[in-house]
C-alpha positions in Angstrom: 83.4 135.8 135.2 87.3 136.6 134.2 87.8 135.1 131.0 91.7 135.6 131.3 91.3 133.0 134.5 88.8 131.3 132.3 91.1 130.6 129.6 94.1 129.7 131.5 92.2 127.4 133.7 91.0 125.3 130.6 94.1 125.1 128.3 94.6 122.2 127.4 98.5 120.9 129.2 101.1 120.2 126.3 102.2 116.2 125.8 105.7 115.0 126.3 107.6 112.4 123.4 107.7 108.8 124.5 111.1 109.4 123.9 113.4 112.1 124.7 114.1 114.7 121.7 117.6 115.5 121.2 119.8 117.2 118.5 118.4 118.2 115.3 114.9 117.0 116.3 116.3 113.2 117.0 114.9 110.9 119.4 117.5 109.7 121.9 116.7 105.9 122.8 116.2 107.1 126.6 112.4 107.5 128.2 111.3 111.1 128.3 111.3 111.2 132.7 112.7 107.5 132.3 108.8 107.1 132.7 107.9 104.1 130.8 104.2 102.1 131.2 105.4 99.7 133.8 102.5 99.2 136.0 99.9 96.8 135.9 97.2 99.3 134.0 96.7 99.2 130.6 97.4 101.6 128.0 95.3 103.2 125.9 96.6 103.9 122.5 94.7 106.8 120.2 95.3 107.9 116.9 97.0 111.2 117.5 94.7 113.6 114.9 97.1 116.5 112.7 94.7 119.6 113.2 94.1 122.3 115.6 93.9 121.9 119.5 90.5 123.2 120.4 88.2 123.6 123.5 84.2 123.7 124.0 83.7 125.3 127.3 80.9 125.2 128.9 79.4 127.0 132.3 76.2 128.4 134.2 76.4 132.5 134.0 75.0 134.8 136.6 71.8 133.6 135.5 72.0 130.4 136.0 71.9 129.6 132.4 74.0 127.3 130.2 76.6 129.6 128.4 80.1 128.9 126.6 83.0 129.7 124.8 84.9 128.3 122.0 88.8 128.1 122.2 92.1 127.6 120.3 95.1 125.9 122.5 95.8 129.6 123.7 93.3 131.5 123.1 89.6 132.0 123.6 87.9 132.7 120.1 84.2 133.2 120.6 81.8 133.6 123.2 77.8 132.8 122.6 76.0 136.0 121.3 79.1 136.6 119.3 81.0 138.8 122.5 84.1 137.3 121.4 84.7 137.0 117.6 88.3 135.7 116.4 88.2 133.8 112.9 91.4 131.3 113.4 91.2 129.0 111.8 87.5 128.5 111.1 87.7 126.8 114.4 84.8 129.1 116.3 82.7 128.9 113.3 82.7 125.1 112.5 82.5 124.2 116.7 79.2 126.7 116.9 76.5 123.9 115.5 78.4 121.5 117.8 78.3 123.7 120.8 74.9 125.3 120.1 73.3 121.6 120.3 74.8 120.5 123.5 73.8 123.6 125.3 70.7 121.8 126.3 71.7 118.5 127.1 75.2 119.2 128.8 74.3 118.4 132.5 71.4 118.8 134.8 73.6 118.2 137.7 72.5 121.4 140.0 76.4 121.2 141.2 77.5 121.5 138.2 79.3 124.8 137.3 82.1 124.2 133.8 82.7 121.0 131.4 85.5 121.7 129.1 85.3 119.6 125.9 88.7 118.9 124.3 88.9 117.9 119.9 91.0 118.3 117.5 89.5 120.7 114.6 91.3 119.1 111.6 90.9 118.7 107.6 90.1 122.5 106.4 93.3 124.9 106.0 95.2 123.0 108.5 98.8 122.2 107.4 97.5 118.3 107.6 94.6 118.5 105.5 95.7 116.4 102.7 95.8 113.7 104.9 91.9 113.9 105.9 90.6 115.4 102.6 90.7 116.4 99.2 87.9 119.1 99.5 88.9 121.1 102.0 86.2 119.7 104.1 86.5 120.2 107.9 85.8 117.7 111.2 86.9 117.3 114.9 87.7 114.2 116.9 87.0 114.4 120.7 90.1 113.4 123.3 89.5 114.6 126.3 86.8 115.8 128.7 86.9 117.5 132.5 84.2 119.0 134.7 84.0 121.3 137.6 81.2 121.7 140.6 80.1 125.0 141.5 82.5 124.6 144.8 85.7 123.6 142.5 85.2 126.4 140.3 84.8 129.0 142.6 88.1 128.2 144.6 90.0 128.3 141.2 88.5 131.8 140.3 89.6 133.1 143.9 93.7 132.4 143.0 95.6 134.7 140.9 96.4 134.0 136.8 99.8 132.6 137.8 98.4 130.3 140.4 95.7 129.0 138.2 98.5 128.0 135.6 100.9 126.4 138.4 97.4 124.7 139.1 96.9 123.2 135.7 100.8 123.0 134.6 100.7 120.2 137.9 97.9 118.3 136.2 95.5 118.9 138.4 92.6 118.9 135.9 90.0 116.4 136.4 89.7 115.1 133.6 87.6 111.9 132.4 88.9 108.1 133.1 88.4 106.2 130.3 85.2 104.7 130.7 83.5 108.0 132.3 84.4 110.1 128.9 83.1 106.5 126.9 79.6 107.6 128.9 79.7 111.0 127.8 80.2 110.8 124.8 78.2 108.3 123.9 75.8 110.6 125.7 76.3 113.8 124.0 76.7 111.8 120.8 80.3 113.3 120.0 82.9 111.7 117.5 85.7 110.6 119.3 89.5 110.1 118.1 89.5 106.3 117.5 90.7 104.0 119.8 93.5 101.7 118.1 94.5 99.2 120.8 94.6 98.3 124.0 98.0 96.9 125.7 98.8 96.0 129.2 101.8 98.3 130.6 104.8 96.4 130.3 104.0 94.7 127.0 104.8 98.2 125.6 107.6 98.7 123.6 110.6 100.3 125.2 113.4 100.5 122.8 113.5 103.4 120.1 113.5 100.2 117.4 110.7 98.5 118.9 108.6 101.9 119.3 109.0 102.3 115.7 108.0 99.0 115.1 105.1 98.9 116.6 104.0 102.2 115.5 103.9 100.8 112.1 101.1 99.5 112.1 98.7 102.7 112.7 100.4 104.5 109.9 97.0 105.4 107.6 94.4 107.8 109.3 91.3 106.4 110.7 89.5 109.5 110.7 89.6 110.5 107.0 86.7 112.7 105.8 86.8 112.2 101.9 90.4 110.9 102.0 92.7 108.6 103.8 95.9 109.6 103.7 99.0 109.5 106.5 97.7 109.2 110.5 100.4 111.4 112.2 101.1 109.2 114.9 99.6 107.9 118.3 98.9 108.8 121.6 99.6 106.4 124.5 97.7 107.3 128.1 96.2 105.3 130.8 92.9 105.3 132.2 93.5 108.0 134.4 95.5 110.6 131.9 98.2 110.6 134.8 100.7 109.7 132.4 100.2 110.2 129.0 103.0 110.5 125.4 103.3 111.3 122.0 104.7 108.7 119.9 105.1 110.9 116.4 106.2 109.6 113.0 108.0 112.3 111.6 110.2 111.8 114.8 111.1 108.5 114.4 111.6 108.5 110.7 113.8 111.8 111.2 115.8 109.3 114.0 116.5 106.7 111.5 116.9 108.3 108.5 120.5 107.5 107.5 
């Protein structure tokens, strides 16, 4: 299997500010694609976690045998049977039990072929920690979750690096609705990033004022390990990821600072 395809094909697609960002990191009071949650869906709004973007990937090798690989945002970090070794940021090391226990229990769907589990690896060395811990202590928080049949996954392998990433930076990965990831979690016993609320699409705030406002009140952690310190922010998605934002203190207190 080419593990450069592997990797590109399961990076996980970078998330755009609620609002737009403009000079010296301020917010401008205008929608980031003047895309705002309009519809008649509801919203889905997640403590966004401070830590390291990570990735469980899990497939069937030539053998037919569960196998997988453990990656940063970027890069891939370890591959089972140590083939791959990288140390950043303790984030192969700590995701090993996780992955080494799911191996069994991942699917028994005969179709199939790659499940990417997305978490944030946070609390540790991260520049966050504080935040999560006093000890140093380490955790992740599941987000996301997309699979692949046998079918899928060979079609993807047959296009070229650059088309695989014009492929993913379309958002064309599958992943999980809400209640489907629910499932599999639930399923595969996985801590998730906590849900915070629930608001129908036009009730959400608009304005850069009322954004801030009603960011307020998520701003302690709900995932602290031995301490419970600042969250970073929230993320705001619906069902179907199709769109999903970043709403970030530090950007809106670097807005209205006077």
């Amino acid at each position: 299997m080419d593990l450069k395809k592997i990797n590109s094909l399961t990076k996980y697609p970078s998330i755009l500010t609620y609002h737009q960002l403009g000079e010296r990191g301020r917010l401008n009071d205008v929608l980031t694609e003047s895309s705002g949650f309009t519809g008649s869906e509801e919203v889905f709004v997640y403590e966004k976690v401070d830590g390291e973007n990570s990735r469980i990937i899990f497939f069937k090798n030539s053998n037919n045998e569960v196998d997988y690989l453990i990656g940063s945002r970027e890069e891939l970090l370890y591959a089972k049977g140590d083939r791959i070794g990288n140390p950043y940021g303790n984030i192969a090391e700590f995701l090993k039990p996780i992955a080494e226990k799911l191996s069994g229990d991942i699917h028994n769907n005969n179709e199939w072929a790659l499940t990417v589990i997305y978490q944030e690896s946070y609390g540790g060395k991260t520049k966050a920690s504080k935040n999560y811990t006093d000890t140093k202590a380490q955790g992740y928080r599941v987000f996301d979750v997309f699979s692949l049949n046998k079918e899928e996954l060979s079609n993807l392998l047959e296009l070229s690096q650059e088309n695989i990433a014009e492929w993913r930076d379309h958002g064309n990965q599958p992943f999980y609705a809400e209640e489907e990831k629910k499932r599999f979690m639930e399923r595969m016993d996985l801590e998730s990033v906590p849900l915070l609320a629930t608001i129908q699409g036009p009730e959400f705030p608009v304005s850069l004022e009322n954004t801030y406002s009603y960011l307020q009140q998520f701003v302690n952690t709900q995932v602290g390990i031995d301490a419970a310190g600042k969250a970073e922010g929230i993320i705001a998605r619906t069902s179907d990821r199709k769109q999903i934002r970043k709403i970030r203190f530090e950007d809106y207190e670097r807005t209205f600072r006077k």
